[in-house]
LOKOLFI-146946 format. One record per residue (C-alpha): residue number from 0; x, y, z. Coordinates in Angstrom, 3 decimals. Layout:
// LOKOLFI-146946
NUM/X/Y/Z;
...
END
This chain:
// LOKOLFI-146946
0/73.478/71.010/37.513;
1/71.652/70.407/40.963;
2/74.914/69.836/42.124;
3/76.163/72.946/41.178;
4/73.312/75.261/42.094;
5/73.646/73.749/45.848;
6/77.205/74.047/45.966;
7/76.844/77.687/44.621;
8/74.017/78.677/47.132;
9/76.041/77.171/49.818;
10/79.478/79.085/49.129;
11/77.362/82.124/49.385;
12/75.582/81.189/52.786;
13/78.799/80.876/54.169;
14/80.531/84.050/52.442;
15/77.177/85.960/53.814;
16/78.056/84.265/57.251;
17/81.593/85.512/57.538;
18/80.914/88.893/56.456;
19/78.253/88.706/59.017;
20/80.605/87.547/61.946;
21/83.175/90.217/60.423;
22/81.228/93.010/60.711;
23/80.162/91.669/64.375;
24/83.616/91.811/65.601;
25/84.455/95.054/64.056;
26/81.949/97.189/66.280;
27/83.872/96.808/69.552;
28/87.369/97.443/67.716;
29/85.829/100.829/66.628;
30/84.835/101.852/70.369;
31/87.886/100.693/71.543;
32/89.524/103.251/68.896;
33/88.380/105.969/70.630;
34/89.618/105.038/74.023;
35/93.335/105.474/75.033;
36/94.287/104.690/78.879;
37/97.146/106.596/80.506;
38/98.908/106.389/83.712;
39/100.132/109.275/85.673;
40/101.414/110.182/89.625;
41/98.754/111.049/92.072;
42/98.499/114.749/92.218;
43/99.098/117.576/89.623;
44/99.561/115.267/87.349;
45/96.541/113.667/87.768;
46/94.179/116.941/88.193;
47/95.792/117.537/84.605;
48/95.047/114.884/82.473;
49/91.452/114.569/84.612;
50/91.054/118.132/82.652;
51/92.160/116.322/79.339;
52/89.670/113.319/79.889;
53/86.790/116.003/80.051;
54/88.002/117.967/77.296;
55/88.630/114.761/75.261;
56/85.695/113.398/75.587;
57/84.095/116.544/73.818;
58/85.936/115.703/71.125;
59/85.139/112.115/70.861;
60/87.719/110.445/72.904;
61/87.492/108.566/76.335;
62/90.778/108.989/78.437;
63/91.209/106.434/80.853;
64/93.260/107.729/83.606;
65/94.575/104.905/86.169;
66/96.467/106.596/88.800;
67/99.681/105.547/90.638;
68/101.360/106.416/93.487;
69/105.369/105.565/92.402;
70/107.544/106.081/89.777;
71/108.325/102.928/88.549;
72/105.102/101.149/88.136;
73/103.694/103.390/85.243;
74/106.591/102.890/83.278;
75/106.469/99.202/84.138;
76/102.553/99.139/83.314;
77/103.506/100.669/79.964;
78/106.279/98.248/78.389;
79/103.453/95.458/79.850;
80/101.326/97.190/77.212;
81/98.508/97.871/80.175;
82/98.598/101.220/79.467;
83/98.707/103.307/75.928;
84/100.760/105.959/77.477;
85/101.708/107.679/80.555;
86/102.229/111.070/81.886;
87/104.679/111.623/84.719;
88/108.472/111.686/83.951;
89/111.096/113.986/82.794;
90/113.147/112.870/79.912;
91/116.412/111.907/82.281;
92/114.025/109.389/84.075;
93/113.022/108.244/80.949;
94/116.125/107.879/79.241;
95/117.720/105.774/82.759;
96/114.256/103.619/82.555;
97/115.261/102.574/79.311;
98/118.791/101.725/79.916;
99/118.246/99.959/83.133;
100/115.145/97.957/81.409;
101/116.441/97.569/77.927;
102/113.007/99.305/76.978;
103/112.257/101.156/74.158;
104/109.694/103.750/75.236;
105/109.593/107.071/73.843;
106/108.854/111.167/74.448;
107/105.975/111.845/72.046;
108/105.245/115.150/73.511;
109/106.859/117.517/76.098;
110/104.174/118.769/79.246;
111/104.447/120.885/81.857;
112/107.933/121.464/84.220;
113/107.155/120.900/88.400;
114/110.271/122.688/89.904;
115/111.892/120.436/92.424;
116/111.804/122.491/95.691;
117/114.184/121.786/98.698;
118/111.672/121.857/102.136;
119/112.294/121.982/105.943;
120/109.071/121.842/108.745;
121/112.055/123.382/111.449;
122/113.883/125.993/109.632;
123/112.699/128.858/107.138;
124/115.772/129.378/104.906;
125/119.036/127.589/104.452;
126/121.531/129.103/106.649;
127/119.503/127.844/109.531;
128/119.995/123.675/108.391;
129/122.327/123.002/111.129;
130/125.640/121.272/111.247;
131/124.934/117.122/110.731;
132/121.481/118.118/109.762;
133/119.729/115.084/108.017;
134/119.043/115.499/104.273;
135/116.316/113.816/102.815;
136/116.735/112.764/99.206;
137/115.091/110.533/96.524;
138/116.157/107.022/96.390;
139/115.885/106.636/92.779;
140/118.953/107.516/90.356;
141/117.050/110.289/88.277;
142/115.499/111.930/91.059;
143/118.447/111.574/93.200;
144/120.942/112.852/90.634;
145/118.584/116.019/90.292;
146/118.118/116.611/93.989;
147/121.758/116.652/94.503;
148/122.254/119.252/92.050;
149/119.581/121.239/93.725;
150/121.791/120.940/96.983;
151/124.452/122.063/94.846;
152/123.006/125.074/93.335;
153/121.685/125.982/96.897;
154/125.415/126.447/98.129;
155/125.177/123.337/100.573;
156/127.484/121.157/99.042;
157/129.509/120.470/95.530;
158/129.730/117.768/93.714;
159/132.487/115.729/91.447;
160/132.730/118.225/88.162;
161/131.856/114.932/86.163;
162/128.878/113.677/88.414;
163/126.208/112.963/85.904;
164/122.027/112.538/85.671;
165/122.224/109.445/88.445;
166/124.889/111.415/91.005;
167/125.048/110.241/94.431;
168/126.202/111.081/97.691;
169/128.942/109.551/96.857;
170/129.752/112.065/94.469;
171/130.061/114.974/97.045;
172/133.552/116.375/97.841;
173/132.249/119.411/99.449;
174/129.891/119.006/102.237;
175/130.767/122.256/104.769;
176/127.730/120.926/107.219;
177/128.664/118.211/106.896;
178/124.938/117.218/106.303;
179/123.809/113.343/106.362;
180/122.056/112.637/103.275;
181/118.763/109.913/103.878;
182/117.529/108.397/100.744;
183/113.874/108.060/100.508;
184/110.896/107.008/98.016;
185/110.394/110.155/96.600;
186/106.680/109.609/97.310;
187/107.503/109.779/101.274;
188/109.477/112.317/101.562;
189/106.896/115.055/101.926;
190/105.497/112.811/104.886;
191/108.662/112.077/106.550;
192/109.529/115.897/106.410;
193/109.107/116.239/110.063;
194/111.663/113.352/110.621;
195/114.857/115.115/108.401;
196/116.134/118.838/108.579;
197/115.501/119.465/105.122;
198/114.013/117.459/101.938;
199/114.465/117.840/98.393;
200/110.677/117.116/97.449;
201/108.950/116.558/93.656;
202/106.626/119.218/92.818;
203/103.535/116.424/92.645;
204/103.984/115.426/95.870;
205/104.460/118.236/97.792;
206/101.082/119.803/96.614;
207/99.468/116.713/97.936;
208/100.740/117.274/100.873;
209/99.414/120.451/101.201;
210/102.686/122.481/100.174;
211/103.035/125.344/97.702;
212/106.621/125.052/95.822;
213/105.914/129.166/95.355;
214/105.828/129.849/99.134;
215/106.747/126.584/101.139;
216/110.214/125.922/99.475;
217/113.192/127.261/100.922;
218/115.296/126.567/97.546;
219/113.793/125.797/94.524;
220/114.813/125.238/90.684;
221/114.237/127.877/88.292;
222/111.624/128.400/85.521;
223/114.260/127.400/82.836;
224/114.297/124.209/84.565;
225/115.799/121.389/82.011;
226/113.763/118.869/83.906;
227/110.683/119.155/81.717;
228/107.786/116.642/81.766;
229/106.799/114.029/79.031;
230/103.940/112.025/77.571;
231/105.980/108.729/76.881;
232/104.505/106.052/74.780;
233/105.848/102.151/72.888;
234/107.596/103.270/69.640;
235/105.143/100.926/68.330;
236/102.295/103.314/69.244;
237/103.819/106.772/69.013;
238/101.461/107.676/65.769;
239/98.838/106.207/67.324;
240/95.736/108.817/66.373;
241/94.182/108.451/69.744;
242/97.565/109.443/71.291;
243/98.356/112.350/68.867;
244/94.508/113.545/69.495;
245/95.654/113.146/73.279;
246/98.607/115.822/72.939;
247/96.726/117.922/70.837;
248/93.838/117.836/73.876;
249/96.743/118.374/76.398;
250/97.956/121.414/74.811;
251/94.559/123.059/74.219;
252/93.991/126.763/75.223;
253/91.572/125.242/77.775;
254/93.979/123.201/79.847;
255/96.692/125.902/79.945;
256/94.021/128.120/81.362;
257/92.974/125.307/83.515;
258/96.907/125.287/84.712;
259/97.685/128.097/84.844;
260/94.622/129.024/87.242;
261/94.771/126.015/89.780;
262/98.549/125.794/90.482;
263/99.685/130.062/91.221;
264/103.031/129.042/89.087;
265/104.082/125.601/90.429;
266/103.290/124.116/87.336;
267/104.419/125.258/84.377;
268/103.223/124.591/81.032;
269/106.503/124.033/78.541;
270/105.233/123.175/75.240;
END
């Protein structure tokens, strides 16, 4: 029997020990719950979901913004599974990332829409872009393939009736300035503006460099714009509460105001 009662208190020291260690390593799973990092592009984008964080965090939930200054590392830093989300893309750029990557991220929640402008620092509209003029562009399919068809729509060239999403300058068969067509990081194009004769420029990064789309652009895409925005996500983690609390937070009454006042129309909230 003294066998047994030892035996007995034993089992339940070490039943009372695991439960112990159990509930130990449970606390920092819990804060971590409430925490959800997400990677955007250094500008609007990032004054946005800076507005989220301090909303959020009324509510209970830490945003960790971590800020880059491409397009392909957030995306990258996602599938990795550094980040819980990010906030930066339109859904063609998304869908090409995929393909290219054999990735399976996905749109939980539509954003806001940047119109893509088309710039010059030497000419103020587009009958002055000389003959030969230089053209910047974006170097990366999406962005490309949308740039060109802002060219297009602006009357400066056409392009193959079947060019898709990732067109190139390949695809033009109408060029009547015959216009020379220099493909950039969409990120430098803003700064090398001074160095081309026009510049089809992301909304993001002309702001940070000090340009309104609304008064700077020469050409720019419309409000009905079918390049809208995403939050993209792992399929994994699309029903993720954190991230679900994050889109509710991101379409609050408080951050439309909060766009609506700080970028005069540039940005346009399209949820």
């Amino acid at each position: 029997m003294k066998k047994t009662g030892i035996l007995l208190s034993s089992l339940l020291l070490a039943a009372s020990l695991l439960t112990a260690c159990g509930g130990n390593s449970a606390a920092p799973a819990e804060g971590e719950n409430n925490t959800i990092k997400v990677g955007v592009t250094a500008g609007p984008h990032e004054e946005i979901m800076n507005k989220v964080k301090e909303v959020a965090a009324a509510e209970g939930l830490t945003v960790d913004v971590v800020v880059f200054n491409d397009y392909v590392q957030p995306n990258q830093a996602l599938v990795s599974g550094n980040l819980d989300a990010n906030s930066f893309q339109t859904i063609p750029f998304l869908e090409k990332f995929n393909a290219d990557q054999k990735a399976n991220l996905v749109i939980v929640a539509n954003t806001v829409t940047f119109p893509m402008g088309l710039y010059s620092a030497k000419y103020k509209s587009l009958d002055e872009i000389p003959d030969g003029g230089i053209a910047g562009v974006q170097n990366d399919p999406t962005n490309r393939g949308r740039a060109l068809k802002l060219y297009e729509a602006a009357g400066l060239i056409k392009l193959k009736e079947d060019a898709g999403e990732t067109a190139s300058p390949l695809d033009i068969v109408e060029n009547p300035k015959n216009l020379e067509f220099k493909e950039l990081e969409a990120a430098f194009l803003a700064r090398s503006l001074s160095s081309v004769d026009i510049a089809s420029i992301n909304t993001n990064f002309a702001m940070e460099a000090g340009y309104s789309p609304k008064t700077d652009s020469i050409f720019a895409e419309t409000s009905d714009s079918p390049y809208v925005n995403v939050i993209a996500a792992k399929d994994e983690n699309k029903d993720n509460p954190n991230l679900q609390k994050l889109i509710e937070v991101y379409r609050s009454e408080e951050v439309k105001k909060f766009i609506d006042e700080n970028f005069d129309g540039a940005v346009l909230p399209s949820w």
